[in-house]
Each structure stands twice: as structure tokens, then as C-alpha cells.
C-alpha positions as CSV (number, residue, x, y, z in Angstrom):
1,X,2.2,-7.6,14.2
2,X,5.3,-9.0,13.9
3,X,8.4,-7.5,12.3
4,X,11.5,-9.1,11.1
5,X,15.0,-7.6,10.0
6,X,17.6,-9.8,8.8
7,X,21.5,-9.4,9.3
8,X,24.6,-10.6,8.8
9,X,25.0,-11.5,5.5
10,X,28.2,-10.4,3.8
11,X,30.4,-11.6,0.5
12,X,33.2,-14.6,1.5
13,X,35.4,-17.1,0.5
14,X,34.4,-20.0,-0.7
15,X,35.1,-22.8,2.5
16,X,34.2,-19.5,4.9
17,X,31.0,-19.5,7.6
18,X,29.0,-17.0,8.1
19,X,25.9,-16.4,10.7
20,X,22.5,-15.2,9.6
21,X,20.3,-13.4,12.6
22,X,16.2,-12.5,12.3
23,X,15.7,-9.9,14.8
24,X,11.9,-9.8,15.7
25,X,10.0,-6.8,16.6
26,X,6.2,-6.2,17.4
27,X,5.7,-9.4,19.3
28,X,7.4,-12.3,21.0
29,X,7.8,-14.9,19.0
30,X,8.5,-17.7,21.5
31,X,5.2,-19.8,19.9
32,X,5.8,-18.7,16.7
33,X,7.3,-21.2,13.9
34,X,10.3,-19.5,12.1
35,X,11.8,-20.9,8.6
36,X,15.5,-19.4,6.5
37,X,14.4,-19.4,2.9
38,X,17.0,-18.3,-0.1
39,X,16.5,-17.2,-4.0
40,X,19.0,-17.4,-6.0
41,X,19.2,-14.7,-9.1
42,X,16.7,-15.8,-12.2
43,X,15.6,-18.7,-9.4
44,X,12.6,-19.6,-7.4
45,X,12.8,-18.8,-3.7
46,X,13.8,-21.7,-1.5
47,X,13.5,-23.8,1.5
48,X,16.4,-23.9,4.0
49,X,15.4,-24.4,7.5
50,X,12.8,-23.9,10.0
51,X,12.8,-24.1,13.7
52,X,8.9,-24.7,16.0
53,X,8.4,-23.3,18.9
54,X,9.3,-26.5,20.4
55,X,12.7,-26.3,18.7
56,X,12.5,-29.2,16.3
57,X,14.2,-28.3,13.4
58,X,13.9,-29.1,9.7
59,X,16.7,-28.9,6.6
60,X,16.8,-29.0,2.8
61,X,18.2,-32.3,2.2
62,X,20.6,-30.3,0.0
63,X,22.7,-28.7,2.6
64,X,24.4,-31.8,3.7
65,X,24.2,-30.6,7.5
66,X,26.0,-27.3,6.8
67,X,23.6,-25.3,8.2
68,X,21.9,-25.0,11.8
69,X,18.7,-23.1,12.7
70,X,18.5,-22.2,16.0
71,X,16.5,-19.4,18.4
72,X,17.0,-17.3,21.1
73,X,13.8,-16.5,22.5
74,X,14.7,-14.5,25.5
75,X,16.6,-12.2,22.0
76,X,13.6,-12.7,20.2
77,X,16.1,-13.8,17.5
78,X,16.5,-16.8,15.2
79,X,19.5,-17.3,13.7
80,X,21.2,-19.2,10.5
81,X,25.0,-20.7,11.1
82,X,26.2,-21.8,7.4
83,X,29.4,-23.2,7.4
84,X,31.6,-25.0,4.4
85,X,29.9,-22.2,1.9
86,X,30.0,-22.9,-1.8
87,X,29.1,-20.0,-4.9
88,X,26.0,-21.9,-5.3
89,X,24.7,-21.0,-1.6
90,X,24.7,-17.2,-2.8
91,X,21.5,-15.9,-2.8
92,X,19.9,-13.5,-0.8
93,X,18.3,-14.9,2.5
94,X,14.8,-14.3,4.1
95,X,13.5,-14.8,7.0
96,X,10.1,-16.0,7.6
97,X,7.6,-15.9,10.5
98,X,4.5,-17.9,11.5
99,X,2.5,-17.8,14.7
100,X,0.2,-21.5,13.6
101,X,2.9,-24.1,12.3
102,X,6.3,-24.5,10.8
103,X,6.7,-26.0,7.1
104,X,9.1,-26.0,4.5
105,X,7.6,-23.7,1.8
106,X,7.2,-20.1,1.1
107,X,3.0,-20.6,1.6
108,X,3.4,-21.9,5.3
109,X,4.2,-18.0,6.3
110,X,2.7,-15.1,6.5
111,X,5.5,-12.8,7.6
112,X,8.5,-12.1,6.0
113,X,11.8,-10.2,6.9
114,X,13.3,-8.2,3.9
115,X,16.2,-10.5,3.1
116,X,20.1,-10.1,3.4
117,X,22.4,-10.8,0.5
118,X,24.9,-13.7,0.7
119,X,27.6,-13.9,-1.4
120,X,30.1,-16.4,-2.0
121,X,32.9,-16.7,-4.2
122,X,35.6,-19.5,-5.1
């Protein structure tokens, strides 16, 4: 079974970038399809960006290109570069695992890291 522990989160400035990493354990997860999901307090969780095996990627058309999902599989690792941040991108960020596709919502994965907490002030 696969396990996945998310990093780098952090409280910034408004304008800053920060880099998200999913570290997997258990399993490679070179075939698996791998997705960035966020909620927002009092708000539904999500979609941000998902990476297949084959490394085509997929965005919310609400982040305007300022994020990039990539994956190092010889690391094991998938990784979230946000830059331009704004307050409303502060949420708290999972990770999300799936060894038969890659979608865009919360029911195309059965895995889930337990999240780390962005913050971003103006």
C-alpha cells in the first residue's frame, strides 16, 4: 500500500512561491496517477492538478498557469510549484494517489496524503 506525506507548505507573502512535495512510501508510484487537491476553511475540497504516469498534466482553469505539477519518479515524489500566491490560494493541500487513472475530482483516488497547510497573506 501506498503511503503519502506532504511537505513544504508554510505561511508567505502575498506575490511569494512556494513548492509543495508528496513523498511516497510503500510502493513506486511510477504507473500511478497523482492529483494536488486544496480546501479552503468552511469550503469543499478542490481540484488543482494532476500528473499520469505518462506525465500529461491537468489544471483548474482557475489558477491562471500559476501552478505546475510535476514528478520525480526515480524520488518517488510529486511535487506542486505555486508561484504569484494570493490569500485566496490558502488552504491546506493534499495529495492524492491512484494506481488506475488520473481525474480531477476527490472520487478518482483512493489514497490520500494528510495534507499541509498553506497560508498566504496580503
Amino acid at each position: 500500500q501506498v503511503q503519502l506525506v506532504e511537505s513544504g507548505g508554510g505561511r508567505v507573502q502575498a506575490g511569494d512561491s512556494l513548492r509543495l512535495s508528496c513523498a511516497a512510501s510503500g510502493r513506486t508510484i511510477s504507473i500511478y496517477g497523482m492529483g494536488w487537491f486544496r480546501q479552503a476553511p468552511g469550503k469543499e475540497r478542490e481540484f488543482v492538478a494532476a500528473i499520469s504516469s505518462e506525465e500529461n498534466t491537468y489544471y483548474a482553469d482557475s489558477l491562471s498557469g500559476r501552478f505546475i505539477i510535476f514528478r520525480d519518479n526515480a524520488k518517488n515524489t510529486v511535487y506542486l510549484q505555486m508561484i504569484s500566491l494570493k490569500p485566496e490560494d490558502t488552504a491546506v493541500y493534499y495529495c492524492a494517489a491512484d494506481q488506475l487513472r488520473v481525474g480531477t475530482t476527490s472520487n478518482d483516488y483512493d489514497i490520500w496524503g494528510q495534507g499541509t497547510q498553506v497560508t498566504v497573506s496580503s
